[in-house]
N, C-alpha and C positions, 0 to 999 in steps of 0.2 A: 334232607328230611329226617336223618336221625338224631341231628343235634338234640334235640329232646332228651333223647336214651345215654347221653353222655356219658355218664354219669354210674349207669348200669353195667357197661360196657369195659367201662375202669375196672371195673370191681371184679369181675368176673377174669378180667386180664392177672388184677392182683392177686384171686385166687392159683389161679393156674400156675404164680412161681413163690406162693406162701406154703399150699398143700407140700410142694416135696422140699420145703426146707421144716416143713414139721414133722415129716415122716422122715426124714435126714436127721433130724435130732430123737426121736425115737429110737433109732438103732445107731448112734451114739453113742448112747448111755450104758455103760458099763452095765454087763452082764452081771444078772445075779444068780442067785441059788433055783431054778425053774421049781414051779411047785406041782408042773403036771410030770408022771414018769416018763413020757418019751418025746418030751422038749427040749430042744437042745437048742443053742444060743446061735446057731448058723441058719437055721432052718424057722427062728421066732424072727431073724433078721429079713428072711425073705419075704417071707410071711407078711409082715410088715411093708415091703417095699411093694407088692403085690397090691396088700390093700392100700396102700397110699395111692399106687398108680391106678387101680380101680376109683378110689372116692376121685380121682386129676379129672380119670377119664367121664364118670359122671358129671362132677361139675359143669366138664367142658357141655355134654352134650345138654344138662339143663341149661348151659350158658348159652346155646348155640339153636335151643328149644326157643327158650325167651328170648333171641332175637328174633329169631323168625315169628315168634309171635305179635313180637312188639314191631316188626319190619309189616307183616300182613294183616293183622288186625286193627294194629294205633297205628301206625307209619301211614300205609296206603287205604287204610278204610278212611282215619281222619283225613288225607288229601283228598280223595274222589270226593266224601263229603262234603267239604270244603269245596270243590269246585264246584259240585253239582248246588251247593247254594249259593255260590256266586253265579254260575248259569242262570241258578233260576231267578238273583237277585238281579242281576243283567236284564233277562228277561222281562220281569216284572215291571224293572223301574224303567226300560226302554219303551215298553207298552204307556205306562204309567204318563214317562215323561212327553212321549208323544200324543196321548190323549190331551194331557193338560197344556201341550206347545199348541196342538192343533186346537181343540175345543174353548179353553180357554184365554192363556197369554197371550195368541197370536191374533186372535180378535178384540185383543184386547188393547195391544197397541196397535194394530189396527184402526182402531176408533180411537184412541187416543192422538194417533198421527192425525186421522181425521177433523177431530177435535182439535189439534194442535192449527192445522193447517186451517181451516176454516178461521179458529181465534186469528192467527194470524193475519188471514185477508180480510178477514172484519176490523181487525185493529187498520189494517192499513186504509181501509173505505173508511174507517172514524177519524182517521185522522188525516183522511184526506176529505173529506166532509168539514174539518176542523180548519183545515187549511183554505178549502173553499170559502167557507162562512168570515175567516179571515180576510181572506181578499177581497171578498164580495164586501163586508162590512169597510176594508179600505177604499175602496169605489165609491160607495154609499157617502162615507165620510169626505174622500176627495171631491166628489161632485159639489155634495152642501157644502165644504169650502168655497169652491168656486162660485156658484149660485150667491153664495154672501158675497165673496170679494167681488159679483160681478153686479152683485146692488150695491153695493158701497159703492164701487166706480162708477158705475150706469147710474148711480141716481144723481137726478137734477138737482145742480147746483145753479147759483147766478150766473156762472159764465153759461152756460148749456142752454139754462131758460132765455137770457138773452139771446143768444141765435133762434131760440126754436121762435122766437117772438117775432122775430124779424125774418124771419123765409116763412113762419105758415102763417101767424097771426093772430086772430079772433076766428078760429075752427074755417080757416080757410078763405073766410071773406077780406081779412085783409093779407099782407105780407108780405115777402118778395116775390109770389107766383105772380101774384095777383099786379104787381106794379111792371111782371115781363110781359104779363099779355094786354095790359096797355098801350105799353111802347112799340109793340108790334103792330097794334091796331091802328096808333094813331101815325105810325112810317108807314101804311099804304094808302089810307086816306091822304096824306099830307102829298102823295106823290101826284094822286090821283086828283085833288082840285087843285094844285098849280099846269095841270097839262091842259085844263082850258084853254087856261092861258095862252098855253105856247102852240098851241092849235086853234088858236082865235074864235074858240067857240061862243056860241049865241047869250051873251049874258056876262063874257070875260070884259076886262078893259081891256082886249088888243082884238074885239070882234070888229074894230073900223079901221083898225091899221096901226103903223107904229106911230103916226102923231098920236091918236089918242092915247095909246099906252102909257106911252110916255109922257103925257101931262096929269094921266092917273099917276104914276108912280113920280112922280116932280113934286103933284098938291100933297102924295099923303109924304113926302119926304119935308117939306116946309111943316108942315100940321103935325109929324110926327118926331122926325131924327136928326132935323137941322140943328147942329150945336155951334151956336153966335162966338162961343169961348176960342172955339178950334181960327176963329175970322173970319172972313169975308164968303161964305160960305149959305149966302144964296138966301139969309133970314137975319134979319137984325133982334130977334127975342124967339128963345127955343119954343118950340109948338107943346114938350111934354119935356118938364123935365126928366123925369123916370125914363124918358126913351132916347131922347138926345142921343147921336150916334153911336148907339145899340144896334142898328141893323145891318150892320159892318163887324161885331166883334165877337165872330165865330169862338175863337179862342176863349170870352168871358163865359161863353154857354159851357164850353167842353172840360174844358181846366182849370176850371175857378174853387176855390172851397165851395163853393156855392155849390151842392151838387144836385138841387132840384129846383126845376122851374112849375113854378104855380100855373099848369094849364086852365087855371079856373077863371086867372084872367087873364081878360081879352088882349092889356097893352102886351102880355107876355107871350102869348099868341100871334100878334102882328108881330111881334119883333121876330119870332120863329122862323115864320113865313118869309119876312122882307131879308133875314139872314139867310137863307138859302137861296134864293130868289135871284141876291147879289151875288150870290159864290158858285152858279150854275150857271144860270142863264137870266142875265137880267132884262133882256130885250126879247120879244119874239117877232118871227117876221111879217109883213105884208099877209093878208088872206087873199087866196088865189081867186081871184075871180070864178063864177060860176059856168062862165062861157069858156075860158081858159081850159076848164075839167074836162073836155068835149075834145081835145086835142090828145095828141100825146105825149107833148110836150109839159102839157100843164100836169098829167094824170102821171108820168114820170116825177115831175116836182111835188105833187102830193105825196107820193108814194115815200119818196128820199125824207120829208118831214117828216110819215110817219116813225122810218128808220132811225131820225133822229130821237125822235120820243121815246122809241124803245132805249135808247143807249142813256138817255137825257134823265128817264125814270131807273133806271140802275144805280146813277148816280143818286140822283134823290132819294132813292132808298138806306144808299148806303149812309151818304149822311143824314139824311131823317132820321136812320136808327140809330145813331151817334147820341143826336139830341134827344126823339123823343124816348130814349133809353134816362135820361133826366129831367122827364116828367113826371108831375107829381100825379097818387092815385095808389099809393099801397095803403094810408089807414094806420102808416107805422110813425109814431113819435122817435127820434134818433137825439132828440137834446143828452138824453140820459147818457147817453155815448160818446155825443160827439162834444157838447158844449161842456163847462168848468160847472159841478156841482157841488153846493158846499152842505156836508151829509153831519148831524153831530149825532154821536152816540156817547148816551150819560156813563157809559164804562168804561168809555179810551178818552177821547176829546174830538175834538172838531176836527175832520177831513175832508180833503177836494178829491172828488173824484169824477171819471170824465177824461177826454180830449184834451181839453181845453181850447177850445173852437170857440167865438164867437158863436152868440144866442142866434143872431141873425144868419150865420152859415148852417144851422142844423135846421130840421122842419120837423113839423108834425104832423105830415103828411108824403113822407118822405119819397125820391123817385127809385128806381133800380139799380144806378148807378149810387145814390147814396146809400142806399142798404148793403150795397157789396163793398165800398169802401168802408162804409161803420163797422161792419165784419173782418174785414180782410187788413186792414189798416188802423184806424180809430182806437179799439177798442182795445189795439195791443197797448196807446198810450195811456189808460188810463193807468194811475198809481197801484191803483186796488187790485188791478190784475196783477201782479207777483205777487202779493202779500197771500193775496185766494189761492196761487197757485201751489206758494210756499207752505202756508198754514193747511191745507185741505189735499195732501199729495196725491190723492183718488182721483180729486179735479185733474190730472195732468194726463191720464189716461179719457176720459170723458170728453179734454179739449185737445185731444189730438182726432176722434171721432171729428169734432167738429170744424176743426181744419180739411181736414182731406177731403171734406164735404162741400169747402171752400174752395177749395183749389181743383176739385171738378168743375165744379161753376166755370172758376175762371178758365180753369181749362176749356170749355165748351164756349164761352167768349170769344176765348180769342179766336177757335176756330171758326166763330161764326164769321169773327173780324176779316179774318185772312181770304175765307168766301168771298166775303164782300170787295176786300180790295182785289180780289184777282177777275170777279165781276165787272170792276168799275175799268181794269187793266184791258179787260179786252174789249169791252165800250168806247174805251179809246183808241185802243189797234182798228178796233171795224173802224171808225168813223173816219181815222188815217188814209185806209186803204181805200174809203170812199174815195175822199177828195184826191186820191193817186191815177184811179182810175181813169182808161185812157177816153176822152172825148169822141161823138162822132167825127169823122173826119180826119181827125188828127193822129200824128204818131203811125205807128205799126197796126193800127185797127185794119181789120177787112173792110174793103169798101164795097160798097151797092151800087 
């Protein structure tokens, strides 16, 4: 603390070895003549040494005054000052800075955080609102993609209208519905008036027995199917030529290009009937007499015909619905498909399009069986389908709809087909295990 007085402190040190080298050179100096009477030159010398060491000894003690003044008045008054205004400056600005930490700054980032942090999760909700609106707008936009590209495919083209023309029609009146429930209609009618027949009922030709029957079915075989070509064959000039041994050739009804027969007429009709007729059962038996029924013997032999009939009508069901599955009665024209059409357009040139079928193999009235093969087969030959298919690539999605649409069909076909033949299969196991059956009397039977 006294660094300050440095300086003063020197000075007073310098005094205290300058004083007795001045009073040292005082009495020095060669004695002179004294001007007072009783001064003498040993006694001016003390004299001197005395006041030199009196001015040392003053010095010192004003030197040692003005430390201690300068040590208690500026030394330690300026320290305690000095501290007590750093206390108080401590003070002040501890108050100070805690007023303005507390009152001010600290609520100030405070709110600021607040501020901060709220911007924050607002920013992150805008831009997750931004992200939302994005993907919602991808969605939006993915959808109407698809919605276009699924009318571009979905819309009707020639291939597509041609199927929808031929399964539903004219709003349903015509089409291929309408030519299955036909052919359904008219395989249990068909079963149902040949069982006359074979039950010799009132009004059949076998209600007087088998001569009659059989001269009905001899005159309409002369009149109708006797073919002179084939030889010696019971007619020397055919009765029809359109029918000439037609009632024998199951096979022309079922597998011919021909795939619909005109039920509108009658020779196509007779030849139907005389075709199944031959391929089932062409004869029926004797009618049991009315007194005969009165037994049990007779009323047994009714019973086993009736048995017959049921097993008899299985079969004619099953092949009834063979044929009348290509009878005509959809309303559907299939030339367009089936037969060779020659199409010109003034921007390319002249084109065949079509089959290429015979006019007379196609119909414009076409049966079930020809609308499923026009579909399922026909229509892959015409030319123009890969050209539509190639040119129009949207068509190849549209025509695969109508494939599989197709091939349900025939799937459910065949399943009917397979019904039918395991029908017809066990029509003939029963009828087997009739005629196995063991005899009164005979064999291992119990007897009475």
């Amino acid at each position: 603390m006294r660094k300050p007085f440095k300086n003063i402190r020197a000075t007073a040190t310098a005094l205290r070895f300058v004083l007795p080298v001045v009073a040292f050179g005082f009495l020095a100096v060669p004695a002179t003549s004294a001007f007072a009477q009783c001064e003498t030159s040993p006694n001016a010398q003390n004299e001197f040494k005395g006041l030199a060491d009196d001015i040392v000894d003053e010095l010192n003690n004003f030197i040692t005054q003005e430390e201690n003044f300068i040590t208690e008045l500026v030394t330690h008054r300026a320290k305690y000052e000095m501290v007590n205004r750093l206390f108080e400056f401590d003070t002040n600005i501890r108050a100070a800075l805690t007023a303005w930490w507390n009152d001010d700054l600290l609520p100030a980032m405070k709110q600021q955080t607040q501020q901060l942090s709220t911007d924050q999760v607002d920013q992150s909700r805008t831009l997750g609102s931004l992200l939302d609106a994005q993907i919602q707008n991808e969605a939006v936009n993915d959808i109407n993609q698809q919605q276009v590209q699924s009318q571009r495919m979905y819309e009707p083209n020639e291939m597509t209208c041609m199927v929808d023309s031929l399964t539903v029609g004219d709003g349903g009146t015509k089409g291929i519905t309408k030519a299955r429930k036909l052919s359904v209609a008219l395989t249990g009618a068909s079963a149902k008036d040949d069982q006359k027949r074979r039950a010799n009922a009132k009004g059949s030709p076998s209600e007087a027995g088998v001569g009659a029957e059989m001269n009905w079915t001899w005159q309409q075989y002369v009149a109708k199917f006797c073919d002179p070509d084939m030889g010696d064959q019971g007619c020397t000039t055919a009765g029809d030529a359109d029918m000439a041994g037609k009632h024998v050739n199951l096979p022309g009804l079922l597998w011919g290009n021909k795939q619909t027969i005109d039920m509108s007429n009658q020779k196509n009709v007779d030849i139907v009937e005389a075709v199944k007729r031959y391929f089932i059962n062409p004869t029926s038996p004797n009618p049991i007499p009315a007194a005969a029924l009165k037994s049990s013997a007779g009323q047994e032999m009714m019973l086993d015909r009736r048995s017959s009939d049921a097993r008899l009508n299985t079969i004619y069901n099953a092949i009834g619905q063979m044929i009348s599955e290509r009878s005509s009665g959809s309303g559907v024209d299939t030339k367009s498909i089936r037969a060779s059409n020659t199409v010109t357009n003034p921007d390319t040139s002249t084109t065949t399009t079509g089959a290429g079928l015979p006019d007379e193999d196609a119909s414009n009235d076409a049966s079930y069986r020809e609308l499923m093969t026009a579909m399922s087969v026909d229509r892959y030959h015409d030319p123009a389908y890969i050209t539509r298919m190639v040119q129009y690539p949207e068509a190849t999605v549209r025509e695969m709809g109508s494939i599989n649409a197709i091939k349900m069909q025939q799937m459910n076909d065949i399943y009917k087909r397979q019904e039918e033949m395991l029908f017809m299969e066990a029509a003939m196991y029963a009828s087997t295990l009739d005629g196995d059956k063991p005899k009164s009397g005979s064999g291992n039977a119990p007897q009475h």
